[in-house]
MDTraj code that builds the backbone (N, CA, C; nanometers):
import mdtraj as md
import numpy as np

residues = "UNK UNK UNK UNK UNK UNK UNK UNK UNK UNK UNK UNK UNK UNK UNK UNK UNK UNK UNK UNK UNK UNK UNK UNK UNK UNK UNK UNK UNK UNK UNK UNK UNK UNK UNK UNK UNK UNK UNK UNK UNK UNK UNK UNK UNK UNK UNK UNK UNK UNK UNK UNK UNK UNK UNK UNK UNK UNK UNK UNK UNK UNK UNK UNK UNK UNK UNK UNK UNK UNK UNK UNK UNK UNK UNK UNK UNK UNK UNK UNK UNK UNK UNK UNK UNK UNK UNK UNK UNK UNK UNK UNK UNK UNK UNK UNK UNK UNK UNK UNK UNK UNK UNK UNK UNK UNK UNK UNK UNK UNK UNK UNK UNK UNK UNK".split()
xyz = np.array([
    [0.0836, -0.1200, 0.0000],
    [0.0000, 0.0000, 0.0000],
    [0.0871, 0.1249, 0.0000],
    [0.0256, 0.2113, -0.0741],
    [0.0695, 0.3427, -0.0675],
    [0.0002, 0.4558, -0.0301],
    [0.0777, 0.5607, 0.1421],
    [-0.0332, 0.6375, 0.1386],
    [0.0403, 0.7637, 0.0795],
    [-0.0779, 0.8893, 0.0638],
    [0.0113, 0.9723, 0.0255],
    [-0.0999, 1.1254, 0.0796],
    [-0.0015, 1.1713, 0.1633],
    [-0.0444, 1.2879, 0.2151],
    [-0.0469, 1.4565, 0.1533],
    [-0.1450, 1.5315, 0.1465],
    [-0.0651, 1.6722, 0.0804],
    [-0.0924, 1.7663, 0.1806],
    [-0.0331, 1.8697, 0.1597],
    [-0.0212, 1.9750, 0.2382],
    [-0.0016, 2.0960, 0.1690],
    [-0.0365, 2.2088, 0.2026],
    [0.0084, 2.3613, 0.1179],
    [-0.1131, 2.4353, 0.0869],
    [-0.2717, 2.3469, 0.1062],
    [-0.3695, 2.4385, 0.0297],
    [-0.4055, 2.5385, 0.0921],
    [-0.4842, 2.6664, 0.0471],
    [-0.5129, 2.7779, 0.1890],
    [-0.5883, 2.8883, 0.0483],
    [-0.6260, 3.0161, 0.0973],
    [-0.6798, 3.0794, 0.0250],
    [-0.6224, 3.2141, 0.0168],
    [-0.6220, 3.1997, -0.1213],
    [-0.5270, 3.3150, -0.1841],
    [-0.5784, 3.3958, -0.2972],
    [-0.5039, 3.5367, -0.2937],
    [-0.5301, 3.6366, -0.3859],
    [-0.5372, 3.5835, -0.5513],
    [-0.6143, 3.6075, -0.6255],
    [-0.5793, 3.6002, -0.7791],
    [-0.4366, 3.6529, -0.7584],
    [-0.3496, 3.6465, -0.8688],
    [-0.2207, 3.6477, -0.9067],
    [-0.1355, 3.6017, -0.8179],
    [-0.1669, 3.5272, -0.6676],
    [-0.0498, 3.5066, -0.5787],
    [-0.0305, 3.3636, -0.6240],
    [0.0806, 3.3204, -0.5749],
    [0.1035, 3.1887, -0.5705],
    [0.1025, 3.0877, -0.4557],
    [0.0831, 2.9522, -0.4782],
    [0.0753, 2.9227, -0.3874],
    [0.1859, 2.7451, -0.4246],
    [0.2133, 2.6578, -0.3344],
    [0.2787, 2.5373, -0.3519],
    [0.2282, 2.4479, -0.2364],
    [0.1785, 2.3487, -0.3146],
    [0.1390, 2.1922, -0.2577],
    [0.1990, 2.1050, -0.2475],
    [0.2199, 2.0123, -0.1321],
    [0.3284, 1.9420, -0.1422],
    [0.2402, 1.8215, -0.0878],
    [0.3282, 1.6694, -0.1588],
    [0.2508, 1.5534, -0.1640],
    [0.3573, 1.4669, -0.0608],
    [0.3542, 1.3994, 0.0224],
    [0.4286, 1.3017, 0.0700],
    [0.4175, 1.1689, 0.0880],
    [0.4755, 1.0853, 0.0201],
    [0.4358, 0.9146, 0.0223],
    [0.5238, 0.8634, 0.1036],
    [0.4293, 0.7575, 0.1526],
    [0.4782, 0.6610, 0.2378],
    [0.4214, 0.5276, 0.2272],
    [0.4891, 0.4216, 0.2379],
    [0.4901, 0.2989, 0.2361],
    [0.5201, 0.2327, 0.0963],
    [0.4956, 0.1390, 0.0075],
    [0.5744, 0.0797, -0.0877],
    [0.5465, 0.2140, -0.1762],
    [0.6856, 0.2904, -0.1723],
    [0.6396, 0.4066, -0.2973],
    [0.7592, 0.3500, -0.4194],
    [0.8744, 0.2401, -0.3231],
    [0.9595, 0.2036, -0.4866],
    [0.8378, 0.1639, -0.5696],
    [0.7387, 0.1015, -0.5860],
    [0.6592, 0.0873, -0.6563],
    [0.6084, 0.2027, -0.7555],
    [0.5923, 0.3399, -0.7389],
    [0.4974, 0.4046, -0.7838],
    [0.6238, 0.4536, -0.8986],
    [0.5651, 0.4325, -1.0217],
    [0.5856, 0.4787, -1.1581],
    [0.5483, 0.6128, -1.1934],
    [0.4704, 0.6789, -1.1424],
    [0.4311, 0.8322, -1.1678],
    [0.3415, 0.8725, -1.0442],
    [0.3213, 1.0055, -0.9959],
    [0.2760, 1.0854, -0.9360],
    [0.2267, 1.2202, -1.0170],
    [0.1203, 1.2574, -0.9782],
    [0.0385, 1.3320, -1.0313],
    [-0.0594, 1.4179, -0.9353],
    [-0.0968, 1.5388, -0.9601],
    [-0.1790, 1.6039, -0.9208],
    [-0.3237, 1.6039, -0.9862],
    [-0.4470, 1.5724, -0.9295],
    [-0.5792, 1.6067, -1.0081],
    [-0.6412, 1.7284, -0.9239],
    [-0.7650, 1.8141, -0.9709],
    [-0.8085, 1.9098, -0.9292],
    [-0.9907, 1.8301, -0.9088],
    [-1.0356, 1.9011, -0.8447],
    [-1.1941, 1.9164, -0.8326],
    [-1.2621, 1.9876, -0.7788],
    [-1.3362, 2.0684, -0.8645],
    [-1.4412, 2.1695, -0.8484],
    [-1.5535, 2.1275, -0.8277],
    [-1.5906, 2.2072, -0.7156],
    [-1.7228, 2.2241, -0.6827],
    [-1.8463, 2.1560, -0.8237],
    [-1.9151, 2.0560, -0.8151],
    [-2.0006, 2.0345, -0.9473],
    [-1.9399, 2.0075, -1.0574],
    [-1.8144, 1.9343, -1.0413],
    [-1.7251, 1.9175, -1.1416],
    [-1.6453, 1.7781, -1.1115],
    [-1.6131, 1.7525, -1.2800],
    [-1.5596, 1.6105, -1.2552],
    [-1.4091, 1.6500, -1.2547],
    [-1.3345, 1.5529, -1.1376],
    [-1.2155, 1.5351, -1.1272],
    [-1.1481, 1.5352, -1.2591],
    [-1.0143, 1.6273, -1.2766],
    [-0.9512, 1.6490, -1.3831],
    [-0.7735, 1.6264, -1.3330],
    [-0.7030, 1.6384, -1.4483],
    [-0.5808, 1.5914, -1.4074],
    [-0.5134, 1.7180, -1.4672],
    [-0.4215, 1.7532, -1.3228],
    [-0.3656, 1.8999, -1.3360],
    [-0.2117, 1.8742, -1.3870],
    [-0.1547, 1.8161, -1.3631],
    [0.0117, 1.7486, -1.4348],
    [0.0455, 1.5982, -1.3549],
    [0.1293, 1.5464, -1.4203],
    [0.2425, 1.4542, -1.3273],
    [0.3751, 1.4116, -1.3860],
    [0.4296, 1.3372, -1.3229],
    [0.5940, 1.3015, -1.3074],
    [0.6171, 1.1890, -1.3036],
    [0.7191, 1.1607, -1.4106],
    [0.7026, 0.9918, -1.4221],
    [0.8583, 0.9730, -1.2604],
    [0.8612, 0.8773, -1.2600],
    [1.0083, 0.8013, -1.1897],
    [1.1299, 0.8446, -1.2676],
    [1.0961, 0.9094, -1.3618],
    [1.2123, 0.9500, -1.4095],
    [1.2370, 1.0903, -1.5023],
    [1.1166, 1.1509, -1.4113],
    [1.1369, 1.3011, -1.3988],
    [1.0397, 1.3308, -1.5028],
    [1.0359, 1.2882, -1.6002],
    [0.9151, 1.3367, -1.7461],
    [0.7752, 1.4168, -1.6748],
    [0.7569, 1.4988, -1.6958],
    [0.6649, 1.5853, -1.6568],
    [0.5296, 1.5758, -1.7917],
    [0.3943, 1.6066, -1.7577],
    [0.2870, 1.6380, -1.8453],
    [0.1679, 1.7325, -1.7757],
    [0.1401, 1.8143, -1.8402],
    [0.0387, 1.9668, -1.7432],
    [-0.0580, 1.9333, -1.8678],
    [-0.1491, 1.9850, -1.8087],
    [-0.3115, 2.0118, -1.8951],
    [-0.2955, 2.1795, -1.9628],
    [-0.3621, 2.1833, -2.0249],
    [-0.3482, 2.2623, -2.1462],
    [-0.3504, 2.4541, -2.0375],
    [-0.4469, 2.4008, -1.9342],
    [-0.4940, 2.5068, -1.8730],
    [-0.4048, 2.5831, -1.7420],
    [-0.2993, 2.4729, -1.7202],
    [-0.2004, 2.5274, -1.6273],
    [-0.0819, 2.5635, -1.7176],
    [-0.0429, 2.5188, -1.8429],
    [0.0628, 2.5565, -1.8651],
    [0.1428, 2.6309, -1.8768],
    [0.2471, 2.6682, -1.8381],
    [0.3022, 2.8098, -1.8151],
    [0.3018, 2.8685, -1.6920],
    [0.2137, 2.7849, -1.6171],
    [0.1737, 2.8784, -1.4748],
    [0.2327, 2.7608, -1.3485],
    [0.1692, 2.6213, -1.4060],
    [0.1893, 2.5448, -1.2726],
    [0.3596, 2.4296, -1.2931],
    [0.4035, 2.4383, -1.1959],
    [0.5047, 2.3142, -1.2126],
    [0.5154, 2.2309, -1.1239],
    [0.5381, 2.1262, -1.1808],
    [0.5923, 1.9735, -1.0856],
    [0.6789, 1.9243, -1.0352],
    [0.7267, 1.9053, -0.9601],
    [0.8762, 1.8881, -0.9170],
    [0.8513, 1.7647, -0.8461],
    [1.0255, 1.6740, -0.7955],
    [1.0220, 1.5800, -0.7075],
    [1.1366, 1.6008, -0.6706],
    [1.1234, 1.5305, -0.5441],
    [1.2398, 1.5148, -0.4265],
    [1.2457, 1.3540, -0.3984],
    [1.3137, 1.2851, -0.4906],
    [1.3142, 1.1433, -0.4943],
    [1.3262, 1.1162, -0.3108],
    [1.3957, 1.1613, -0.2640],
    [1.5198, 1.1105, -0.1411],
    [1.4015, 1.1092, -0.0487],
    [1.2861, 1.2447, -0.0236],
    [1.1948, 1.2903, 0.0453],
    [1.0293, 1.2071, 0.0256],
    [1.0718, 1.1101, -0.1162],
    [0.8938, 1.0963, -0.1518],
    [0.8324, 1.1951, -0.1541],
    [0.8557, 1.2841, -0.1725],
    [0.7666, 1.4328, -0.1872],
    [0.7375, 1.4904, -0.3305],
    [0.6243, 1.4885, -0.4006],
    [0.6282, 1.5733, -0.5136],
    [0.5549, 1.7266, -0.4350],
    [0.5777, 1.7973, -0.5442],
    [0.5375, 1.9188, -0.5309],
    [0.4496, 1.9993, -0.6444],
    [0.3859, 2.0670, -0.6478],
    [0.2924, 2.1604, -0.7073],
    [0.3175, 2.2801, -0.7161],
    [0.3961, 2.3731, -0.7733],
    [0.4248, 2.5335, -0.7847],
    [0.3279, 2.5605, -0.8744],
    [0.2271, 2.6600, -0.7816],
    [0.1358, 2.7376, -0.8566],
    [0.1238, 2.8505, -0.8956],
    [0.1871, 2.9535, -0.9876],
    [0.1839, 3.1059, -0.9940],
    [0.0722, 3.1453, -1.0702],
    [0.0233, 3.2778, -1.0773],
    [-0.0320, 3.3368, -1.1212],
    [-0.1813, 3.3007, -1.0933],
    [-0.2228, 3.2341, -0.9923],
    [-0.3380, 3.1365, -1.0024],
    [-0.4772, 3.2472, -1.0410],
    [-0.5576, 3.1885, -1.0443],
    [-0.7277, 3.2187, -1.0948],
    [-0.7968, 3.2125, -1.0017],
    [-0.8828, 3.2583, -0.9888],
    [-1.0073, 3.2355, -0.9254],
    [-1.0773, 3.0845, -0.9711],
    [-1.0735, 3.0594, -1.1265],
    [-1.0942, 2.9085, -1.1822],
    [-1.0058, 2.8257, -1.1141],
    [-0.9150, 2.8201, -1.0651],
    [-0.8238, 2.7556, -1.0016],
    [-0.8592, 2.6827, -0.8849],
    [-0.9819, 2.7372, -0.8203],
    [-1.0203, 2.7299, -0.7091],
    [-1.0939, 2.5836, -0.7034],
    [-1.0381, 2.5039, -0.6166],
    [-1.0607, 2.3464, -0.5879],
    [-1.0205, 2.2765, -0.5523],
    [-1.0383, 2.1661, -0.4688],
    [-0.9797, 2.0736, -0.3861],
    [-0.8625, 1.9734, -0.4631],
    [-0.7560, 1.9809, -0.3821],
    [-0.6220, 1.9330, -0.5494],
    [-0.5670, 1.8302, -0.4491],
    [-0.5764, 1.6945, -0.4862],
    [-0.5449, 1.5460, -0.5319],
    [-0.4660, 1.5294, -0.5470],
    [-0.3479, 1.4216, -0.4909],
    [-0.2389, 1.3609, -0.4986],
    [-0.2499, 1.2151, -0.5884],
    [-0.1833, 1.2017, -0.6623],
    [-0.2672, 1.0592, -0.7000],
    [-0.0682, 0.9956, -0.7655],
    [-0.0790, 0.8879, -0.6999],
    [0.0373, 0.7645, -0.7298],
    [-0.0509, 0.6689, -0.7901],
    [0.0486, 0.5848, -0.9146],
    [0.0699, 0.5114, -0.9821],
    [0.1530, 0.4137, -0.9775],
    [0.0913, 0.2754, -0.9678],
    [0.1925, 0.1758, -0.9400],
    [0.1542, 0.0436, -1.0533],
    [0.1788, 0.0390, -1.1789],
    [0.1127, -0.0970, -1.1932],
    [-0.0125, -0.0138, -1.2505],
    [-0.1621, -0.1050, -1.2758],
    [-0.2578, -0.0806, -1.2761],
    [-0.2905, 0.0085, -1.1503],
    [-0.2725, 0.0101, -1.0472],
    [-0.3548, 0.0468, -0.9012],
    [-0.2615, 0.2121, -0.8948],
    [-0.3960, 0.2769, -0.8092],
    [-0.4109, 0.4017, -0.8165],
    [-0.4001, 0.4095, -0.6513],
    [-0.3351, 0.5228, -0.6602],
    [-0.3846, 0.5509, -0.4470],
    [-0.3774, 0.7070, -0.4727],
    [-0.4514, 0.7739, -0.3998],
    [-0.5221, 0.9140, -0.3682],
    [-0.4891, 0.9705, -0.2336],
    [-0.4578, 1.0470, -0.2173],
    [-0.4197, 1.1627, -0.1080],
    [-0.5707, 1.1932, -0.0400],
    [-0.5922, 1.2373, 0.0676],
    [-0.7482, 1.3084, 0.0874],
    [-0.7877, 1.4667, 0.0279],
    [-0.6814, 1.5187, -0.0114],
    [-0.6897, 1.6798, -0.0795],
    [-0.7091, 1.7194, -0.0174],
    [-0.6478, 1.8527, -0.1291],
    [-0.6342, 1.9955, -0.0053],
    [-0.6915, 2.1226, -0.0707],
    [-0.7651, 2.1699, 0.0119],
    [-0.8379, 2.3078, -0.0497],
    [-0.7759, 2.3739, -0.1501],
    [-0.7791, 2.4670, -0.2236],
    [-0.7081, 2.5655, -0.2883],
    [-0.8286, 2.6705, -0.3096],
    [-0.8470, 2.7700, -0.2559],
    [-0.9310, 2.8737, -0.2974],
    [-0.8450, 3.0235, -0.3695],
    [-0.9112, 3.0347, -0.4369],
    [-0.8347, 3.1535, -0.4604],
    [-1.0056, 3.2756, -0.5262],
    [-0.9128, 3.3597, -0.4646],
    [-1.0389, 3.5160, -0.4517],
    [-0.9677, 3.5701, -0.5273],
    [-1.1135, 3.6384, -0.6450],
    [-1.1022, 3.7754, -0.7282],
    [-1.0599, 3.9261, -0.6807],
])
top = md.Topology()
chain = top.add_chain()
for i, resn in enumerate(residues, 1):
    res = top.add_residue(resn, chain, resSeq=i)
    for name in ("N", "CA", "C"):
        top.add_atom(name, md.element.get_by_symbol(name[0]), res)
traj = md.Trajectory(xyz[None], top)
């Protein structure tokens, strides 16, 4: 099993930034990629970027330029750098590991952001 915790969400100005951070624990040599998803209020879960095991990064059309992914192999920690954020931005943001077929999920963390 893999759990995986995040931390960093809170509520913030349009244009500020903000950074989420994911931490795994337990069989994470297993996990092949890590990824962030978003979910809005009345909205279906979407996938905001991720990171393979060997650094390869992929963002959705709608963060690009703004959000980045990072890892700290040593730490199990990925990370989320968010600049310039939106008010659209605003939604509960998902940790999600990849191992194999099987998926494991973080509980998420707020992200609000005000006009």
């Amino acid at each position: 099993q893999v759990r995986l915790v995040e931390s960093g969400g809170g509520l913030v100005q349009a244009g500020d930034s903000l950074i989420l951070s994911c931490a795994a624990s337990g069989w994470t040599n297993r996990l092949t990629a890590m990824g962030w998803y978003r979910q809005a209020p009345g909205q279906q879960r979407e996938l905001v970027g991720s990171i393979t095991s060997s650094g390869i990064t992929n963002y959705a059309e709608f963060v690009k330029g703004r959000f980045t992914i990072s890892r700290d192999a040593a730490k199990n920690t990925v990370y989320l750098q968010m600049n310039s954020l939106k008010p659209e931005d605003t939604a509960v943001y998902y940790c999600n590991g990849r191992a194999g077929v099987s998926q494991y999920w973080g509980q998420g963390t707020q992200v609000t952001v005000s006009s």
